[in-house]
KELODO-600646 format. One record per residue (C-alpha): residue in one letter; x, y, z. Coordinates in steps of 0.5 Angstrom, whole numbers, plus 500, padded with zeros to 3 digits. Last residue first. Example, Ala and Ser with C-alpha at 12.3 -4.5 7.8 and 13.67 -1.06 7.14 Angstrom:
BEGIN
[atom "S", [527, 498, 514]];
[atom "A", [525, 491, 516]];
END
This chain:
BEGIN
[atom "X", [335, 618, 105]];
[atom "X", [340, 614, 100]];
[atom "X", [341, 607, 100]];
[atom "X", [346, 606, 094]];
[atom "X", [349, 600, 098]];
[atom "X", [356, 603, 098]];
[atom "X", [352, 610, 100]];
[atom "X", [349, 605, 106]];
[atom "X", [355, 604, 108]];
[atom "X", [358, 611, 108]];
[atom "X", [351, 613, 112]];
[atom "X", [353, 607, 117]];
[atom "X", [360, 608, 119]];
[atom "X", [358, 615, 120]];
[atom "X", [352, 614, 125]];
[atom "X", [357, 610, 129]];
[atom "X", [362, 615, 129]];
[atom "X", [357, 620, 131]];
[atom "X", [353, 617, 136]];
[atom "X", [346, 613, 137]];
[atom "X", [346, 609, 130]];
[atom "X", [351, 605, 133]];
[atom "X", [346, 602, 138]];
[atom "X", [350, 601, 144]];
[atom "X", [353, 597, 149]];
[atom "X", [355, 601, 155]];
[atom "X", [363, 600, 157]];
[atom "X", [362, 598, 165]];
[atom "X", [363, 603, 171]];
[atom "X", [368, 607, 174]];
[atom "X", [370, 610, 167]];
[atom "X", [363, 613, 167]];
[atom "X", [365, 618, 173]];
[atom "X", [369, 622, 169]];
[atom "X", [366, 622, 163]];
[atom "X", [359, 624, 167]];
[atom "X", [363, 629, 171]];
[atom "X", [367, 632, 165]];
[atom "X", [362, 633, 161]];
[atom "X", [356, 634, 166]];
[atom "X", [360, 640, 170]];
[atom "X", [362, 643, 162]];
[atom "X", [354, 644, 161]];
[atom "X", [353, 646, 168]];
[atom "X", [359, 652, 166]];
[atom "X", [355, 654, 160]];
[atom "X", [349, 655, 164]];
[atom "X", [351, 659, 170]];
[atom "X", [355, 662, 164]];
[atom "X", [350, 667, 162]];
[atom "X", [349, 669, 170]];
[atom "X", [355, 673, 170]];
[atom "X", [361, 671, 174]];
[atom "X", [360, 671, 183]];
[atom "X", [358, 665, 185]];
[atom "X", [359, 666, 193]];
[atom "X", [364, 662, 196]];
[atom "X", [368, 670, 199]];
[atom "X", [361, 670, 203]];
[atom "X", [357, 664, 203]];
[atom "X", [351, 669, 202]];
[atom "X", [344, 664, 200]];
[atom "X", [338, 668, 198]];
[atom "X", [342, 674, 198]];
[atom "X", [339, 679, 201]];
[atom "X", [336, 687, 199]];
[atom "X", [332, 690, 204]];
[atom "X", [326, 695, 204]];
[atom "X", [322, 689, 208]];
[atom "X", [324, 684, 203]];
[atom "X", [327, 685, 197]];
[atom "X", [332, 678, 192]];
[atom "X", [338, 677, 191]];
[atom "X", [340, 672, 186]];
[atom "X", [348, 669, 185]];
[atom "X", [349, 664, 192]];
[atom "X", [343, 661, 190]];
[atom "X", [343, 660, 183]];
[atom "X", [351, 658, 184]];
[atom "X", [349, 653, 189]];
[atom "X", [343, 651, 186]];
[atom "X", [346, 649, 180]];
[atom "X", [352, 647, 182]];
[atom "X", [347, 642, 186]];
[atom "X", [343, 640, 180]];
[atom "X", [350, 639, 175]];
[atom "X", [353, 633, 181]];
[atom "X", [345, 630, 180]];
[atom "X", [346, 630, 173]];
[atom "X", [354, 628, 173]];
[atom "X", [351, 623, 178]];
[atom "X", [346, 619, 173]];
[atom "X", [350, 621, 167]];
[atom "X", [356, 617, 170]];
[atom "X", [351, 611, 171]];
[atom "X", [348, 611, 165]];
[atom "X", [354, 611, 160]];
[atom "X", [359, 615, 158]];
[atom "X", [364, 610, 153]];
[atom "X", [363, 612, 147]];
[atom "X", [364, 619, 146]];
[atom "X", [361, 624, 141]];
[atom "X", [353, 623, 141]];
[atom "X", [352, 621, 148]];
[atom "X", [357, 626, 151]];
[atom "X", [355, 632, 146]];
[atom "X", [347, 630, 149]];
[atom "X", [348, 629, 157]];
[atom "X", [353, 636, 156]];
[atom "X", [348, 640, 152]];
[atom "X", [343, 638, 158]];
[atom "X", [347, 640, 162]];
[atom "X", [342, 645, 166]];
[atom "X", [338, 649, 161]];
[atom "X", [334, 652, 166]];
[atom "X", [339, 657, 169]];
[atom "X", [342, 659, 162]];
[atom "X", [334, 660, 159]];
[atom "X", [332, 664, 165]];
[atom "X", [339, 668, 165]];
[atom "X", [337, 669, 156]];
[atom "X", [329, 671, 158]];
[atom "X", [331, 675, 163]];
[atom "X", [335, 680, 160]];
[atom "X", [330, 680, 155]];
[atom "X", [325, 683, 160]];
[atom "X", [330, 688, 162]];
[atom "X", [326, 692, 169]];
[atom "X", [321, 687, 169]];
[atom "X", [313, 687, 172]];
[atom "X", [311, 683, 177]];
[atom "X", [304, 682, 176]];
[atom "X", [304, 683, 169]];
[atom "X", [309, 676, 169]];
[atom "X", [303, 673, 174]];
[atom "X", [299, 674, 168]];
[atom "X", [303, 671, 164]];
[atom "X", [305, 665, 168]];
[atom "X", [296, 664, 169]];
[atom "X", [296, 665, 161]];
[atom "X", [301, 660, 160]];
[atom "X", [298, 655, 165]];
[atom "X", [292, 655, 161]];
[atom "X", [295, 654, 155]];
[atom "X", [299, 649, 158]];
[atom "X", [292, 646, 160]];
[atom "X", [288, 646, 153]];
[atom "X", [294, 642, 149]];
[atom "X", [294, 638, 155]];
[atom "X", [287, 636, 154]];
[atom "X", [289, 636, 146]];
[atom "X", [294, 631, 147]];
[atom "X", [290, 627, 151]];
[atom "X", [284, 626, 146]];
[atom "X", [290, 624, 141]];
[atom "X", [293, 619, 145]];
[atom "X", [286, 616, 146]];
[atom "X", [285, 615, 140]];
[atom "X", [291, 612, 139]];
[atom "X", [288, 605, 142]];
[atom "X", [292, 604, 149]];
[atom "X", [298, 600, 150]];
[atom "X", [302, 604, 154]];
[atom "X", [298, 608, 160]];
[atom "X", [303, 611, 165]];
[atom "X", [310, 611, 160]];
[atom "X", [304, 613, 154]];
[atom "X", [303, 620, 159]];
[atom "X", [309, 621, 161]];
[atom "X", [315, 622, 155]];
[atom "X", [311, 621, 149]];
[atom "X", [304, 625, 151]];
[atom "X", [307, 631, 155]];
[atom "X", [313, 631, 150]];
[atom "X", [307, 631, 145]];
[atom "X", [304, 638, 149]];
[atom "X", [309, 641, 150]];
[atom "X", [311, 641, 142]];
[atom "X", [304, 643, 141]];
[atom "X", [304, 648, 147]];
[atom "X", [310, 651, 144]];
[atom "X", [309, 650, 137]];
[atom "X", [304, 655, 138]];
[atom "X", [307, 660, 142]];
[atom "X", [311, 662, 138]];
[atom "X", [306, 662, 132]];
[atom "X", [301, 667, 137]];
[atom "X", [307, 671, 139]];
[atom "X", [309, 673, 132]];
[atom "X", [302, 674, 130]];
[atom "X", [301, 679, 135]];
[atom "X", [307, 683, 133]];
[atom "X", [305, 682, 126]];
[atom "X", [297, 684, 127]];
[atom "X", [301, 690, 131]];
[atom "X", [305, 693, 125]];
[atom "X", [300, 692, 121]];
[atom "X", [295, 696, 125]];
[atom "X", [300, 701, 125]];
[atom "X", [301, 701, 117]];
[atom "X", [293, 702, 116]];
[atom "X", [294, 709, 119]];
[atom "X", [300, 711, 118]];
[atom "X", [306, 711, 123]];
[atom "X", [310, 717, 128]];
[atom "X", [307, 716, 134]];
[atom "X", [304, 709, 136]];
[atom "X", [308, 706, 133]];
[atom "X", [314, 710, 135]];
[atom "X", [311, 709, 141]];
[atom "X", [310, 701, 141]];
[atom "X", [318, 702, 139]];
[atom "X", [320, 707, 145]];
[atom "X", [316, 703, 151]];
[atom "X", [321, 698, 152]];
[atom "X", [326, 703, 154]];
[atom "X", [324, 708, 158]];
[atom "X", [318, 712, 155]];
[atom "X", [315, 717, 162]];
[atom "X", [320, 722, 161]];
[atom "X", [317, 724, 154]];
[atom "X", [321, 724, 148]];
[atom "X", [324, 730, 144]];
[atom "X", [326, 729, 137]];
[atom "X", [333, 729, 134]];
[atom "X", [337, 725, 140]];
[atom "X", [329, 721, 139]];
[atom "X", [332, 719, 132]];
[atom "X", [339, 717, 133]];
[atom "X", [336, 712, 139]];
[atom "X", [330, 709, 134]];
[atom "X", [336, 707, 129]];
[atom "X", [340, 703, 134]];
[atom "X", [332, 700, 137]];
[atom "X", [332, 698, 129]];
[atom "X", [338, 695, 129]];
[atom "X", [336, 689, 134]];
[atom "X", [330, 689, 130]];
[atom "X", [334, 687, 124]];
[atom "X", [340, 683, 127]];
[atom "X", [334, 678, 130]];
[atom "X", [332, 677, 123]];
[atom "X", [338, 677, 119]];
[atom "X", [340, 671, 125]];
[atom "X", [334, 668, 123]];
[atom "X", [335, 666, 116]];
[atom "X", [341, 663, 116]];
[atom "X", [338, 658, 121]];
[atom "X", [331, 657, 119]];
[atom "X", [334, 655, 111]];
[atom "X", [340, 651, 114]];
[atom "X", [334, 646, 118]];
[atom "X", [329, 646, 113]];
[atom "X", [334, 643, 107]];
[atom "X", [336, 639, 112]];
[atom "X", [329, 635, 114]];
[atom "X", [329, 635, 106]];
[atom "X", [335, 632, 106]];
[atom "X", [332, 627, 110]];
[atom "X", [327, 626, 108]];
[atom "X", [319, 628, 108]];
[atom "X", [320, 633, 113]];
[atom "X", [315, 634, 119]];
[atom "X", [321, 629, 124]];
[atom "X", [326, 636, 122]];
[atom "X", [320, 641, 125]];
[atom "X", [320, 636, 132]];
[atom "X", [327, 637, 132]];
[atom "X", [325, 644, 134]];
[atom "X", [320, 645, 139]];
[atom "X", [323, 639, 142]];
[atom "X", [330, 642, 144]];
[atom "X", [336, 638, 144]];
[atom "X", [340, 639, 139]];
[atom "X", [337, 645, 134]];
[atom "X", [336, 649, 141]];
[atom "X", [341, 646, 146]];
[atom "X", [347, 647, 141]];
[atom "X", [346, 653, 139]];
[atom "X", [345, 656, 146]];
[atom "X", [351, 652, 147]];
[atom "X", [356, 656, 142]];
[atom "X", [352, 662, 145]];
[atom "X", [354, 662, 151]];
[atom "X", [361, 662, 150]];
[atom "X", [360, 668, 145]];
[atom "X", [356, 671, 150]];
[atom "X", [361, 671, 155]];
[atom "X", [366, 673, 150]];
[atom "X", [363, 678, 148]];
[atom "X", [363, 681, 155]];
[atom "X", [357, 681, 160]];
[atom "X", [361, 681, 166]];
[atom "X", [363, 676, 172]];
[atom "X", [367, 672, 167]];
[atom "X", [372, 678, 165]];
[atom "X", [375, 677, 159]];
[atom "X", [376, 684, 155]];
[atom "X", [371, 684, 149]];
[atom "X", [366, 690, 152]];
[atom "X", [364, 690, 147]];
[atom "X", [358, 688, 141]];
[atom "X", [360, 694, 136]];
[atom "X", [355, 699, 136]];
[atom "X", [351, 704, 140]];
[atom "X", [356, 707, 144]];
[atom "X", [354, 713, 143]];
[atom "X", [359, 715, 138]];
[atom "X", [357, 710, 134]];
[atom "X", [350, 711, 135]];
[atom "X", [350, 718, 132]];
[atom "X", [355, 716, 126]];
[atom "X", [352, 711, 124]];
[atom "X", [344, 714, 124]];
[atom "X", [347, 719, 120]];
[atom "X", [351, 716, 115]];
[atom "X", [343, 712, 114]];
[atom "X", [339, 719, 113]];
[atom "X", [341, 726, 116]];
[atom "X", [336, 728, 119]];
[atom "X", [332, 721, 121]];
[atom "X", [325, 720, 118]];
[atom "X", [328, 717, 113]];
[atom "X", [332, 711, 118]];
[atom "X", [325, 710, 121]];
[atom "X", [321, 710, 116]];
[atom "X", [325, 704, 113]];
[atom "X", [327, 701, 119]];
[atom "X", [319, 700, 120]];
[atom "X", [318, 697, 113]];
[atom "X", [323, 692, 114]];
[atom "X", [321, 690, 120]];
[atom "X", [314, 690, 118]];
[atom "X", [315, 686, 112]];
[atom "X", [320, 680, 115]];
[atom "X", [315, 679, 119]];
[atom "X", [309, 679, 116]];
[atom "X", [312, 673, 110]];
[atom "X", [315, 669, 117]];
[atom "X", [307, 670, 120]];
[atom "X", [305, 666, 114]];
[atom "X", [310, 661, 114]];
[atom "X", [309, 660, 121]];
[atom "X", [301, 659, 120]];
[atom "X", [303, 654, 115]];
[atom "X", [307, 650, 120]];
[atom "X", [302, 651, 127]];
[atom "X", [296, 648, 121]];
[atom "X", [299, 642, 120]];
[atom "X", [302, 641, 128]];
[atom "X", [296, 641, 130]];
[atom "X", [290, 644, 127]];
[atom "X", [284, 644, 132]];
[atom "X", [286, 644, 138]];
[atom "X", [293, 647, 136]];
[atom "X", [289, 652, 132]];
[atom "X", [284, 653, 139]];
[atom "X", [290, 654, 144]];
[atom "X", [293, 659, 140]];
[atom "X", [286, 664, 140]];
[atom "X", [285, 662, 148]];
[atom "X", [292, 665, 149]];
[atom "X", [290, 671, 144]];
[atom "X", [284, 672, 148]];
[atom "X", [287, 671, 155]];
[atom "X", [294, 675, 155]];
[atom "X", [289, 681, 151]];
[atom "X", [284, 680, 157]];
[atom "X", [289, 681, 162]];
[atom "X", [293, 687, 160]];
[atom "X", [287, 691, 159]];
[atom "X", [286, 694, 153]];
[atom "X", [288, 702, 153]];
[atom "X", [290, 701, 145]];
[atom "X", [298, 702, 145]];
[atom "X", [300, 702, 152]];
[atom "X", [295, 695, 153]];
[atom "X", [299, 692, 146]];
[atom "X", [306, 693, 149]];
[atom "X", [304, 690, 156]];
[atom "X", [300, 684, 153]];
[atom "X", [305, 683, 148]];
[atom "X", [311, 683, 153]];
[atom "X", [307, 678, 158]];
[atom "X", [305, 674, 153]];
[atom "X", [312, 672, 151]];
[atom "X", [315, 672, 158]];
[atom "X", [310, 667, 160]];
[atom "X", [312, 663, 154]];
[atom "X", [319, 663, 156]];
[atom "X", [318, 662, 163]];
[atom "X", [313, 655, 161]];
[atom "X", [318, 653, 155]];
[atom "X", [324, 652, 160]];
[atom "X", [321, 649, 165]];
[atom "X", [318, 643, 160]];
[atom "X", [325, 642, 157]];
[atom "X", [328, 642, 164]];
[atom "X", [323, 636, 165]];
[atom "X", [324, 633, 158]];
[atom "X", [332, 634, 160]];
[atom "X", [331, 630, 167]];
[atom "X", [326, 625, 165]];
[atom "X", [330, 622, 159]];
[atom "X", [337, 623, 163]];
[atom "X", [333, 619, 169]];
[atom "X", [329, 614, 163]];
[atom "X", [337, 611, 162]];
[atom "X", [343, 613, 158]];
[atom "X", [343, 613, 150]];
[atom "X", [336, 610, 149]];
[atom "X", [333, 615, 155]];
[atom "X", [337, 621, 152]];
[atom "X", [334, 619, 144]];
[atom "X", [327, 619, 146]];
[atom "X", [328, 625, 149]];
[atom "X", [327, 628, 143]];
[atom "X", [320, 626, 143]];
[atom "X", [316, 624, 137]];
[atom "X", [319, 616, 135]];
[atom "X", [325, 617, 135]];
[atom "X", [332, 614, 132]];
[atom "X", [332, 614, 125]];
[atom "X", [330, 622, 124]];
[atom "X", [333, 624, 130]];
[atom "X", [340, 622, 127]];
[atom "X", [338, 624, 120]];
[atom "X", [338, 631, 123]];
[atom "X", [344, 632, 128]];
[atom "X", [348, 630, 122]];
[atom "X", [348, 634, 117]];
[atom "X", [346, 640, 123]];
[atom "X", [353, 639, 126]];
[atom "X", [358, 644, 122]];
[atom "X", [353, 649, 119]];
[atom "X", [350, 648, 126]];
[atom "X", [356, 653, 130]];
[atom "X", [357, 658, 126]];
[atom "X", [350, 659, 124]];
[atom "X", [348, 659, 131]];
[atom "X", [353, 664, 134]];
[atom "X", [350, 670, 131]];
[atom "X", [344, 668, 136]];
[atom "X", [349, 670, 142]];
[atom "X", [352, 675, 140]];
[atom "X", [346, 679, 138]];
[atom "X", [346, 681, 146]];
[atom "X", [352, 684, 145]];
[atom "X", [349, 689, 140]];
[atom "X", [349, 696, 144]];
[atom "X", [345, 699, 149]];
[atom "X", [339, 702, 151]];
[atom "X", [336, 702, 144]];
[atom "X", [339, 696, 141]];
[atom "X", [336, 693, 148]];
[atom "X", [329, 696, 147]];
[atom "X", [328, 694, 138]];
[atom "X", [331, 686, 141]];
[atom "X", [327, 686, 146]];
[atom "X", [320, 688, 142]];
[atom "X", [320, 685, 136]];
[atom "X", [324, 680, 139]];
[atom "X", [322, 678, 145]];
[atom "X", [315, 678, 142]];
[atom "X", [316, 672, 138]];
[atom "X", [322, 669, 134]];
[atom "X", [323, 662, 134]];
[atom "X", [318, 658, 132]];
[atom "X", [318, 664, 125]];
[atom "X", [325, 662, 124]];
[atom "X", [323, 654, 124]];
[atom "X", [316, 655, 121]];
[atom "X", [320, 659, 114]];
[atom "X", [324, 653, 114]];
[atom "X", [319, 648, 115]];
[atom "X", [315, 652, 109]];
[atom "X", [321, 651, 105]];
[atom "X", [322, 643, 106]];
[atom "X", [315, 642, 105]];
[atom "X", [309, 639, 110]];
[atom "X", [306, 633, 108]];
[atom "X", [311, 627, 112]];
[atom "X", [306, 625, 117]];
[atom "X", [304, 632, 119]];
[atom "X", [309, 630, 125]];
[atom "X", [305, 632, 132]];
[atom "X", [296, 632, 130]];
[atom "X", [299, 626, 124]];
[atom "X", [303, 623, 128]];
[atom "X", [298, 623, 133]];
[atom "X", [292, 621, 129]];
[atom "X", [286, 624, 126]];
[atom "X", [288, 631, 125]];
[atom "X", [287, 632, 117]];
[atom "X", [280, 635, 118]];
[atom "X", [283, 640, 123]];
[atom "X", [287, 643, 117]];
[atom "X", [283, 650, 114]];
[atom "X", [280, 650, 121]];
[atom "X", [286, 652, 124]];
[atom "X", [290, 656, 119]];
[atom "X", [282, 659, 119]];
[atom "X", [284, 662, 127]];
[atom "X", [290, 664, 125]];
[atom "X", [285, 668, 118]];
[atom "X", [281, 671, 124]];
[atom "X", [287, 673, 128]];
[atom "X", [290, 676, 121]];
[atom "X", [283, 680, 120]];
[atom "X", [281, 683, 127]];
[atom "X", [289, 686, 127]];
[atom "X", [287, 690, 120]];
[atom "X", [280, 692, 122]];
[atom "X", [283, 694, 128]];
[atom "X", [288, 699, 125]];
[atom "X", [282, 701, 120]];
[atom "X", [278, 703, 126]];
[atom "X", [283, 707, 129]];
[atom "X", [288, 706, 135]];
[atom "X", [289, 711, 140]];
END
C-alpha cells in the first residue's frame, strides 16, 4: 500500500495540472488562441509538448512489459521515425503551416475534395477514441493493483481532471503541462533503471549477459515472412507509422501551427522526433532489466507481464520515489490525453461543426470547442471502462494492430497529393473506397472471435483468407490507395493545383522567395 507521502506526492502534481489550467484560461478568448496559442508557445517547449503527446501510459507500461516478455521488435517501429522524418519534416512543416487554417484536413479537402477530408478526419477520430481508451484502461489497471482504488473511479477522476485543463486552458496550458510531465518523464525512467540495473548481481554486464542469452535483446526474427511479426514487418510498418503520425495526424501538426515560424515549427518537430526514440528505448530496457532481475529473485505466480513494473514499484522502491514514480505515470496519461481531446476537439469544430453552421461570430466556435471538449471526454471514459470490462492479454499488441487497422490509407491519400501531380479527386474517391473493402476483407478474413466455447473467424473464405500479420493490414491499405488512386486518376482530367499544395511546387516557391529575400 501506498503511504501518505506517496499520495501526498500524487495529490501535489494533479493539483499543479489542474494549475496548468487556470494559470492560461485568461488567454483563451478565441478559437486560435484556445487551438494555436497564436504564436506564444517556444520552439522548445513544443519540442518537449511533441514527446510528451506521444508518450503516456503505453509506454510507461507497454513498453517495460514487452522488454519483459520479449525482446525489442516492437521498438522497430519508433526507431524508424527519425529515419524517416529528418528527411521530409523540412517540408511537411511549412507546407501545413501556409496552407491550413487548424484542421490537418484541411489540405486533404484542398488537394482532392470533402470526401479525402472527411474520410481521413473520420479515421483520425476512430484512431484517437481506441488509443485513449487503452490509455486509461492501462493506468486504471496499474494504479487499482498499486493502491486498492477502484478501476472506474480512477478512469473518472483523472479523465475529469483532463477535460478541465482543456476547458479551462486550451492548447496553452496542454504545451506547458507537456513540457512539465516531459521533465518527470525523463526523471522517473532513468531513476527506475538505475535502481534496477544496481539491484541486479552482477550489475549492467550482467544484466546483457542474461537478456542476451534468453532472447531478450536484438529485434529478430529478421527472416521475411509477411505472416509473422518480423524486423521487416516492423520496419515497413514503421516507415508509414512516421509518415501517418508527423504527416497526417492532427494531434501533432497542430503543435507545428503553435510555433512563431517556420524554422521555429522545425526546430520543435526535429527536437520531438530525436528525443522520443531514447525515451521509447528506455522503458523498453527497463522491461529487459526487470527480466535479469526477477531470474535472480522469486516473483509471484499471479505476476504476468504487465503486472512486473507496477510490482517493482510497488516493491522493491522508497517511499517518496514510488508516489513519484506514480504522479509521472498519471501525468503521462494525463498530457496524452490532453492534446487528444484538444486536437479531437478542433477537428470536430474545423471539418464538421463550421461545415454546418459557417458564418457564425467566433464565440460561438469557442463555446462549442469546449462542449466537444467535454463529450470526447466522456466518451473516453466510457471506451475505458468498457476496456477494463474486456480485459487484454498485450495491451500494446493491440494499440499498433488497432492503429494498422484505422489508418486506412490515409498516408497513401497524403504521399500521392504531396509527391504527384496528376492524382486527382476521382481516383482518390475510388482507391478509398477500393481501400475500405480491402480493409474489410482482410479484417474480417483475419480476427477470430469466442462464442459459446468456440473460436471462428468473423469471415472464413478458406484458402482466400487474409493471412499475414496485422501490422501490414495497414501498409498494404496505404500501398492499395497509391497504386489505385494513381491508377485510376489517369482516366480523368489533369487537376489544376495550387503549387503550394505538393513538393515541386512548394519547392519552386521557397527558391523564389530566398531570391526575393523572404524568409519565414
Amino acid at each position: 500500500m501506498l503511504s501518505i507521502f506517496d499520495y501526498g506526492i500524487i495529490i501535489a502534481v494533479l493539483l499543479i495540472t489542474l494549475y496548468f489550467g487556470l494559470r492560461y484560461a485568461k488567454n483563451q478568448k478565441s478559437t486560435e488562441a484556445y487551438f494555436s496559442a497564436k504564436g506564444r508557445v517556444p520552439s522548445w517547449a513544443i519540442g518537449m509538448s511533441l514527446l510528451a503527446t506521444l508518450i503516456s501510459s503505453v509506454t510507461f507500461l507497454g513498453y517495460p512489459a514487452e522488454g519483459y516478455a520479449n525482446n525489442w521488435i516492437l521498438l522497430v517501429q519508433g526507431l524508424m521515425v527519425p529515419i524517416v522524418l529528418l528527411g521530409t519534416v523540412w517540408f511537411i512543416v511549412p507546407l501545413y503551416r501556409k496552407v491550413i487554417g487548424l484542421s490537418t484536413y484541411e489540405y486533404f479537402e484542398k488537394r482532392f475534395g470533402n470526401f479525402a477530408r472527411y474520410y481521413s478526419s473520420i479515421a483520425f477520430v476512430l484512431r484517437q477514441f481506441s488509443g485513449m481508451g487503452t490509455v486509461l484502461y492501462l493506468l486504471a489497471v496499474a494504479l487499482s493493483s498499486m493502491t486498492n482504488i477502484n478501476t472506474y473511479w480512477i478512469i473518472l477522476v483523472v479523465g475529469s481532471i483532463i477535460v478541465i485543463v482543456n476547458l479551462l486552458g486550451g492548447i496553452e496550458a496542454v504545451i506547458w503541462l507537456d513540457v512539465f510531465q516531459g521533465f518527470m518523464l525523463f526523471a522517473s525512467g532513468i531513476l527506475c533503471l538505475l535502481v534496477i540495473i544496481f539491484s541486479v548481481n552482477g550489475g549492467f554486464p550482467e544484466v546483457w549477459r542474461v537478456a542476451s542469452e534468453n532472447g531478450r535483446t536484438g529485434f529478430g526474427p529478421y527472416d521475411l515472412d509477411f505472416t509473422r511479426l518480423t524486423f521487416i514487418v516492423m520496419a515497413i510498418n514503421g516507415a508509414f507509422y512516421a509518415v501517418q503520425k508527423y504527416g497526417t495526424d492532427q494531434t501533432v501538426i497542430q503543435r507545428y501551427l503553435t510555433a512563431r515560424s517556420d524554422k521555429s515549427a522545425i526546430r520543435a518537430s526535429l527536437m520531438g522526433i530525436l528525443l522520443t526514440v531514447p525515451v521509447w528505448s528506455l522503458f523498453m530496457f527497463i522491461g529487459t532489466a526487470l527480466f535479469v532481475y526477477y531470474t535472480q529473485q522469486p516473483l509471484p505466480d499471479d505476476i504476468g507481464p504487465n503486472s512486473v513494473f507496477p510490482y517493482f514499484i510497488m516493491t522493491q522502491l522508497p517511499v517518496g520515489v514510488v508516489g513519484f514514480i506514480l504522479a509521472a505515470m498519471i501525468s503521462a496519461a494525463i498530457c496524452s490525453l490532453s492534446a487528444d481531446l484538444n486536437s479531437l476537439a478542433a477537428v470536430g469544430i474545423e471539418d464538421y461543426y463550421k461545415k454546418l453552421r459557417p458564418e457564425k461570430v467566433d464565440n460561438e466556435y469557442l463555446r462549442a470547442s469546449r462542449w466537444m471538449v467535454a463529450i470526447a471526454g466522456v466518451i473516453s471514459m466510457i471506451i475505458g471502462f468498457i476496456y477494463v470490462e474486456l480485459g487484454s492479454e498485450s495491451i500494446l499488441g493491440i494499440i499498433f494492430t488497432l492503429y494498422a487497422i484505422f489508418s486506412g490509407g490515409i498516408v497513401g491519400i497524403f504521399l500521392l497529393g504531396i509527391f504527384t501531380e496528376r492524382a486527382n479527386r476521382q481516383g482518390i474517391n475510388i482507391a478509398i473506397i477500393v481501400c475500405v473493402l480491402f480493409t474489410a476483407y482482410a479484417f474480417l478474413t483475419s480476427t477470430e472471435i469466442e462464442f459459446r466455447g468456440n473460436t471462428f473467424l468473423l469471415l472464413d473464405l478458406g484458402k482466400y483468407n487474409f493471412t499475414h500479420n496485422k501490422m501490414m493490414l495497414g501498409v498494404y491499405s496505404h500501398l492499395v490507395v497509391i497504386g489505385v488512386g494513381y491508377l485510376a486518376s489517369l482516366f480523368f482530367p489533369k487537376p489544376e493545383l495550387d503549387s503550394n499544395l505538393y513538393y515541386k511546387g512548394w519547392k519552386r516557391n521557397r527558391r523564389l522567395d530566398r531570391e526575393r529575400g523572404i524568409e519565414s
